[in-house]
C-alpha positions as CSV (number, residue, x, y, z in Angstrom):
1,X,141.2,49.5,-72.5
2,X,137.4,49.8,-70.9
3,X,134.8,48.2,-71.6
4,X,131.0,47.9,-70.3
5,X,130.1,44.0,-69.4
6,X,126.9,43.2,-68.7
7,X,126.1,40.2,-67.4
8,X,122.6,38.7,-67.4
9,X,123.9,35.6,-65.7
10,X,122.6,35.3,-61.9
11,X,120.9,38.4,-61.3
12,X,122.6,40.5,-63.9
13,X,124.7,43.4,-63.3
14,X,126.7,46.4,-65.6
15,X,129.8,47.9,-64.9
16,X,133.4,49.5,-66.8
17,X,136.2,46.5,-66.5
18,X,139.7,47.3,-67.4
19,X,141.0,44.8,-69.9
20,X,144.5,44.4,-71.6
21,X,144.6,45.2,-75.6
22,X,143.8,42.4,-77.8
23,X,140.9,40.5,-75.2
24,X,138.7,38.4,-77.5
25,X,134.6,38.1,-76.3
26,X,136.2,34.7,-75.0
27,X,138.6,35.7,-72.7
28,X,136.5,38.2,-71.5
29,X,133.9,35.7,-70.7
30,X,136.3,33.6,-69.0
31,X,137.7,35.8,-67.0
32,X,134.3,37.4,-65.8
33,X,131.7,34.3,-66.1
34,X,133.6,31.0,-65.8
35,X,134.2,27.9,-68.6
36,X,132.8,29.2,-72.1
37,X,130.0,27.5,-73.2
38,X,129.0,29.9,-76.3
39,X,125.9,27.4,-77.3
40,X,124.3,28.8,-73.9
41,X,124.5,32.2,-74.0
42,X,123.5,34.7,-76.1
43,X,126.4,37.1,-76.6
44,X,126.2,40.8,-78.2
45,X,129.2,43.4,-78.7
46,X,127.7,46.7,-79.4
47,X,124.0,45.0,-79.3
48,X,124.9,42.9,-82.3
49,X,126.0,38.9,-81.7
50,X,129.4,38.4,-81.1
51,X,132.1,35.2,-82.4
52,X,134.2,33.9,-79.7
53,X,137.8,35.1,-81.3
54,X,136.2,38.9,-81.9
55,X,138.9,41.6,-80.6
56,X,137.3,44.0,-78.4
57,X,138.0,47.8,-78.6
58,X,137.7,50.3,-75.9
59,X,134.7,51.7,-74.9
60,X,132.8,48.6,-76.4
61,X,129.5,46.8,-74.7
62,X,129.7,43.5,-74.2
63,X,126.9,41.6,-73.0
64,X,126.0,37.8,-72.0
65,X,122.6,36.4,-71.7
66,X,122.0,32.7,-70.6
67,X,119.9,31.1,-73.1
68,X,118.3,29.1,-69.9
69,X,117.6,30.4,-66.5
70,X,117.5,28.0,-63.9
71,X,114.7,27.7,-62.2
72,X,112.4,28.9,-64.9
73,X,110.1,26.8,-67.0
């Protein structure tokens, strides 16, 4: 399946990843972000918040957003 990920996490970015059936928001952030740490990020599927064990679907937009940029006060 395809999604959209967008990442807001070091400089953002937005682009179609291929991902097997089945991938939960966790996985995906895994595989795409690093260790998940779902207390520090905001994270949306389809603009709405997302639980960690959520199935995505093709063609669905999934989106994380650090709750705390570093550098910023």
């Amino acid at each position: 399946m395809k999604v959209l990920l967008i990442s807001n996490d070091a400089g953002g970015y937005a682009h179609h990843v291929e991902a097997p059936e089945n991938t939960t928001v966790q996985q995906m952030f895994e595989r795409h972000v690093g260790t998940f740490h779902a207390e520090s990020y905001l994270i949306r599927v389809n603009r709405q918040p997302a639980a960690a064990d959520q199935v995505l679907r093709d063609g669905d937009r999934v989106s994380f957003t650090p709750l705390k940029i570093e550098g910023a006060s």
